[in-house]
Legacy VTK file of the C-alpha trace (Angstrom):
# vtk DataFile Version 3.0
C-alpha trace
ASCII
DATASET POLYDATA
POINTS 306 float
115.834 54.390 -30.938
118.556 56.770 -29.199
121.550 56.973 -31.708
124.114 56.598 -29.034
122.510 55.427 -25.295
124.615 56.418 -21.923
123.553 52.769 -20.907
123.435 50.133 -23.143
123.093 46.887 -20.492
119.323 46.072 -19.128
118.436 42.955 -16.512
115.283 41.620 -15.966
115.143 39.448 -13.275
112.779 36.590 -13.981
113.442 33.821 -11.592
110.063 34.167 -9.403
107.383 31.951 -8.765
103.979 34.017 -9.576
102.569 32.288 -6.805
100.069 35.627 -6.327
98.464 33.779 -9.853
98.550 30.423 -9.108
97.484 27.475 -10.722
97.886 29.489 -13.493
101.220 29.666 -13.475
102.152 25.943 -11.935
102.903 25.508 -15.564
103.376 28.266 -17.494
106.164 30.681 -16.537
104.201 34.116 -15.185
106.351 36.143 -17.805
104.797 34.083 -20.347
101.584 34.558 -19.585
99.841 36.886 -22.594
99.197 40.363 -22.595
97.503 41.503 -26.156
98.900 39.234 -28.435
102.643 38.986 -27.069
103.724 36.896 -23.646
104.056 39.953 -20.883
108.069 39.725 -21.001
107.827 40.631 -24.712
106.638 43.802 -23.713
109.562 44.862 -21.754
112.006 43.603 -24.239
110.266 45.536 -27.059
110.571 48.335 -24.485
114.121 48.078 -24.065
115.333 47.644 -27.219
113.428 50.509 -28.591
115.419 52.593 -26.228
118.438 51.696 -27.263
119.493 48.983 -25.066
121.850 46.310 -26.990
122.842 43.702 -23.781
119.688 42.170 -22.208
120.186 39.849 -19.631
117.159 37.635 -18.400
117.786 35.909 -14.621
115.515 32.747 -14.927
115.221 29.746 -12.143
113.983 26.160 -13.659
111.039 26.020 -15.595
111.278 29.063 -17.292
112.492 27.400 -20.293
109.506 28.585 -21.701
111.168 32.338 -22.059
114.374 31.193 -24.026
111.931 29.223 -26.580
109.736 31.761 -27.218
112.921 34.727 -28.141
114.760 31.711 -30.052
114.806 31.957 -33.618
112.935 29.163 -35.220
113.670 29.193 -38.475
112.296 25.901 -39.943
108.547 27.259 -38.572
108.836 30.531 -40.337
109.544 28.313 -43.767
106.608 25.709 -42.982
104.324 29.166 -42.687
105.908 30.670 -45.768
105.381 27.756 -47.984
101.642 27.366 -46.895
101.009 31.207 -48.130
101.478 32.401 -43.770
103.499 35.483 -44.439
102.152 37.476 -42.063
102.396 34.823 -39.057
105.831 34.070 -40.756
106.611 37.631 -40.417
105.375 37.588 -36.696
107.741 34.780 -35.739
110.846 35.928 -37.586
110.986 39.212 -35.423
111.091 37.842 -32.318
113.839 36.328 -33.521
115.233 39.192 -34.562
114.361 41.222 -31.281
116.289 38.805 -29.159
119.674 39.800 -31.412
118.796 43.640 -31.313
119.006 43.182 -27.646
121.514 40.178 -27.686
119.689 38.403 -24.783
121.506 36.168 -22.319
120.566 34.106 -19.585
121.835 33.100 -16.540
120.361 31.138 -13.785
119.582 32.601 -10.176
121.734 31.471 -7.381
122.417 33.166 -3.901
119.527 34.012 -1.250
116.244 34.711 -1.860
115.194 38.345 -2.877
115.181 40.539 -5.833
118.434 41.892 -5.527
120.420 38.237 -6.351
119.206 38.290 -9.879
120.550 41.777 -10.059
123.983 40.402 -8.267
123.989 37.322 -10.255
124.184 39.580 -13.661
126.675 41.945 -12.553
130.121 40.585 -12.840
129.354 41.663 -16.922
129.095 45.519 -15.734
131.997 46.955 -15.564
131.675 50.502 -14.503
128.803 50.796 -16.546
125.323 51.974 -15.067
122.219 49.305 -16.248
118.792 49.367 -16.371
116.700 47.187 -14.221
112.853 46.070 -15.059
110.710 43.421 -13.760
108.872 41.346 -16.460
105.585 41.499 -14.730
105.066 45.623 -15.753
103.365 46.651 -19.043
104.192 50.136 -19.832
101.757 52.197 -22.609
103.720 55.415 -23.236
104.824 57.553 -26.174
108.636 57.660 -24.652
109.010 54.496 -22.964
109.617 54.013 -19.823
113.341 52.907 -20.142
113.763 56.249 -22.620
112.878 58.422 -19.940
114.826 56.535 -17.023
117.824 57.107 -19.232
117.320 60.486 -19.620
117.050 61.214 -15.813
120.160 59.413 -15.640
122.118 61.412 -18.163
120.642 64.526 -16.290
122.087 63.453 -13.082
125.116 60.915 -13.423
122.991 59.414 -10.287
121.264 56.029 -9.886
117.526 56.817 -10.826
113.894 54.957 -9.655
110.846 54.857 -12.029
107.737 56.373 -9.527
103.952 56.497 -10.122
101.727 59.470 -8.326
99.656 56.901 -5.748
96.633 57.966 -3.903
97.451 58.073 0.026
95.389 54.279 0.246
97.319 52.973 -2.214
100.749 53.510 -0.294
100.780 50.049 1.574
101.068 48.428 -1.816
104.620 50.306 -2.394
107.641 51.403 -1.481
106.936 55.009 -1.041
110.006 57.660 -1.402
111.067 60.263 0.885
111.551 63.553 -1.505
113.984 66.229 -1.005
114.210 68.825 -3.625
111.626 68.187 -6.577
113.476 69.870 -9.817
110.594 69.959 -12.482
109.430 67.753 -15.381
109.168 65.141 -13.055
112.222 64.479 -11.276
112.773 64.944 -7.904
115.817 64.150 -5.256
115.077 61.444 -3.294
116.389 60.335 0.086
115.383 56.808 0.326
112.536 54.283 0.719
110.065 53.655 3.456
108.334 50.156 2.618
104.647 50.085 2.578
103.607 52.582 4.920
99.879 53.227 6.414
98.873 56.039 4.313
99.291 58.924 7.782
102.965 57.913 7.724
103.773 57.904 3.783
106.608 60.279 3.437
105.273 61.704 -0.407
102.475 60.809 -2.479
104.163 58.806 -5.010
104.905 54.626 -5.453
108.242 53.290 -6.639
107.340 50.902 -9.329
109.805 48.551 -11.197
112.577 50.235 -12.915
115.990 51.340 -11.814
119.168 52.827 -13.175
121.557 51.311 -10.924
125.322 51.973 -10.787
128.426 50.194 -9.994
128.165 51.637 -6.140
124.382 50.169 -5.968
126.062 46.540 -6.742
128.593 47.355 -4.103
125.795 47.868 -1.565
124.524 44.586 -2.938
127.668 42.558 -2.101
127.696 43.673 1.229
123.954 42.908 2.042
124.879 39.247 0.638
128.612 39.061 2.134
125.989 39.697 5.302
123.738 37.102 4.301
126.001 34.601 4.739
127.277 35.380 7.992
124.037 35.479 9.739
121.358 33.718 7.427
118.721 35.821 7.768
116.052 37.793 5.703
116.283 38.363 1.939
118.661 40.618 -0.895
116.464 43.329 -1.422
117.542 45.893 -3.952
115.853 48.804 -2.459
117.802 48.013 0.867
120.862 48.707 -1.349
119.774 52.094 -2.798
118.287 53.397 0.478
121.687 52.286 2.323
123.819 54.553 -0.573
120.816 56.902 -0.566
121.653 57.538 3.372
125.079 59.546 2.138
124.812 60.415 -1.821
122.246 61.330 -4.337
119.618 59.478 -5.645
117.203 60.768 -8.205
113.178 59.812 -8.908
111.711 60.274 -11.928
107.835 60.392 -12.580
106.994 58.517 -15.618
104.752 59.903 -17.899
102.112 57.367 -19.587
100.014 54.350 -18.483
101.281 51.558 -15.982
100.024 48.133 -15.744
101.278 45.836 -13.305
100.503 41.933 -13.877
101.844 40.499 -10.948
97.804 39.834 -9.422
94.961 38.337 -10.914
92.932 41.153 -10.799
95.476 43.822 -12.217
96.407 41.040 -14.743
92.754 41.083 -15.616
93.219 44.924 -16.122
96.090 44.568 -18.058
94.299 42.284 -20.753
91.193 44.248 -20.874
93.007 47.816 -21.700
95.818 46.577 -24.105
92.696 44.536 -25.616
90.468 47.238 -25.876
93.317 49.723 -27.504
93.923 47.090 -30.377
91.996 48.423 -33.211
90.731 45.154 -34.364
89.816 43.483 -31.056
88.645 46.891 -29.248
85.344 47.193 -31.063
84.265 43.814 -31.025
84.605 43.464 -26.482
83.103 47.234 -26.447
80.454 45.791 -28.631
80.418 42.050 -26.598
79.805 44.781 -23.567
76.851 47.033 -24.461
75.721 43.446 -25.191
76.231 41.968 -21.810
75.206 44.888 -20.778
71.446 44.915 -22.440
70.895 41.085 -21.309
71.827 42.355 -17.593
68.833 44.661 -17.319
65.871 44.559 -16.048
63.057 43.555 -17.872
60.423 45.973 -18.357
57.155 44.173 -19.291
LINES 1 307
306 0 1 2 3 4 5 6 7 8 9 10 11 12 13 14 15 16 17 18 19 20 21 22 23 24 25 26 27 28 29 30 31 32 33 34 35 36 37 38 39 40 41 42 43 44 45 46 47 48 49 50 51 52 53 54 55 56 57 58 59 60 61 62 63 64 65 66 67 68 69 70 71 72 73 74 75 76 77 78 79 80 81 82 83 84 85 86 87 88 89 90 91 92 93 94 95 96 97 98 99 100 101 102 103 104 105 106 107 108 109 110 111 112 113 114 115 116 117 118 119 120 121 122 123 124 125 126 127 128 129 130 131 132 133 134 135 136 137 138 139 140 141 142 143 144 145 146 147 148 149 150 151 152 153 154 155 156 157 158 159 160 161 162 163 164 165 166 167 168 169 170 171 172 173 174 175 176 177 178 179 180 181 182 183 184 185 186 187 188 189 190 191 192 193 194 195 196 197 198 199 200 201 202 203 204 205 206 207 208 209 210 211 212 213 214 215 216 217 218 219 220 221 222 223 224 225 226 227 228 229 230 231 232 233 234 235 236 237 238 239 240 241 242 243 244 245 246 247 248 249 250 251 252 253 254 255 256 257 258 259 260 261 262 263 264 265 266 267 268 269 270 271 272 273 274 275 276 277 278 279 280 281 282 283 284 285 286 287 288 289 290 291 292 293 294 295 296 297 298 299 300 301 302 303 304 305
C-alpha cells in the first residue's frame, strides 16, 4: 500500500439495476453476485484499499442492503466458528470486517436523475478540493499494480483528471466509449481530447475503450452540477459522467492511461461467465480440478470410434 496517496477518497456507484443479468439479480444485488470466492464488489474494495485509499463511499438504491451486510462486522459469527474449531472461516469473516474500516466505507443513497454521474454528484459534497477515484463494482481487475495504483500515478504525473482505457479491436468499439488521442507520452499515457460514444468501428477516433475508472477533480463535479442544474430545467436525458469530462475536456487537459493487466467486466451474462471461469481456473485449488472436469467433458464429447 502507497505510504502517503495524492488521493485518498474512492466512490463506487452501486445503485443500478443489473437488468443485462436478470432474474438473476431480481434478488440478489448484481455487486453481490460471486466472483471466485468473494461477491464482485469485494474485488474492487480489496483493490482500493490496497492502493491506499482510506474513504470509500458506496452509492446504493433499495435492495442493496445486501452490500452493507456483507462489509459489516459480525462479530458473534466469527465466535460461533471459533468455538466449533472454524478458524480459518473465522479468519475469512473477520477481515471483511476489517477491510470495510481500512477503507472506512459509507453509504449514501442515490437521488437526482437517472445516469451514472448522480451517484458521483450525490457523494461529492464530502470532496473538498480533493481529486477521487471513481470505479464501477461490476469490473474485476487481475494485475500486479492495481488498477487504482496506476490511475493514481497518472494522476500525480499530470495534476489532470485521468480515465482507465483498454486497447479494443476496431469491432469491439460500439461496446465503448472510445477516446480521441492527442499526444501519446509513453508507458501508457496519452492526452486525450474527449469521448465519442460507441462508434461504428470506420469512425472510432483511436483504438482503445474507456473502461470504468476515473480520477475526477473538483472541476469534473462542477461540470456535473451544471448538466443536473440543466436537468431540471428541461427534463430530459440522463447525468452522464463522461458528458462532464468531455465538456471540460473541450478547453483543458485530460489524461488516459492504459492499464496494464487483465480486465473482466461482469456487467453480461456471458462476460460474467468469463469472469468466473478465469478467476476459477487461476485459484490453485479449484483450477486443476475444472481443467481436469474439462479434458473430461471433453473425452465424453467425441466421437466414438468403434
Amino acid at each position: 500500500m502507497p505510504a502517503n496517496p495524492t488521493i485518498r477518497r474512492a466512490v463506487i456507484p452501486a445503485a443500478g439495476l443489473g437488468s443485462r443479468l436478470l432474474p438473476l439479480t431480481k434478488a440478489t444485488p448484481k455487486e453481490m453476485l460471486p466472483v471466485g470466492d468473494r461477491p464482485i464488489i469485494e474485488h474492487t474494495v480489496r483493490e482500493l484499499v490496497a492502493s491506499g485509499i482510506t474513504d470509500i463511499t458506496i452509492v446504493v438504491s433499495g435492495g442493496k442492503s445486501l452490500i452493507q451486510d456483507h462489509f459489516r462486522p459480525n462479530p458473534a459469527l466469527v465466535e460461533q466458528l471459533r468455538a466449533d474449531g472454524k478458524k480459518e472461516y473465522a479468519d475469512a469473516v473477520e477481515e471483511v470486517g476489517e477491510l470495510a474500516r481500512q477503507g472506512h466505507i459509507t453509504y449514501l443513497d442515490q437521488h437526482g436523475p437517472y445516469g451514472n454521474g448522480t451517484p458521483v454528484l450525490n457523494a461529492a459534497r464530502a470532496f473538498g478540493d480533493e481529486p477521487v477515484l471513481v470505479l464501477w463494482p461490476d469490473d474485476v481487475f487481475v494485475a500486479d499494480v492495481p488498477r487504482a495504483q496506476q490511475l493514481i500515478h497518472a494522476y500525480e504525473t499530470t495534476n489532470c483528471p485521468v480515465l482507465a482505457l483498454m486497447p479494443m479491436a476496431a469491432a469491439e468499439s460500439q461496446r465503448y466509449g472510445v477516446p480521441v488521442v492527442k499526444e501519446d507520452l509513453g508507458e501508457g499515457l496519452l492526452r486525450i481530447t474527449g469521448l465519442v460514444e460507441k462508434p461504428k468501428p470506420a469512425d472510432a477516433p483511436s483504438s482503445y475503450a474507456a473502461i470504468g475508472g476515473y480520477v475526477i477533480t473538483p472541476a469534473i463535479i462542477e461540470e456535473l452540477r451544471e448538466q443536473t442544474r440543466r436537468w431540471y430545467e428541461h427534463r430530459q436525458g440522463e447525468i452522464y459522467l463522461t458528458d462532464a469530462i468531455n465538456a471540460y475536456a473541450s478547453s483543458r487537459a485530460v489524461y488516459g492511461q492504459v492499464i496494464s493487466g487483465r480486465w473482466y467486466d461482469t456487467g453480461n451474462p456471458a462476460d460474467y461467465l468469463v469472469a468466473q471461469m478465469a478467476t476459477a481456473l487461476a485459484h490453485p485449488e479449484y483450477g486443476p480440478i475444472l481443467r481436469r472436469l474439462a479434458l473430461e467433458s471433453g473425452d465424453a464429447a467425441a466421437p466414438s470410434t468403434t
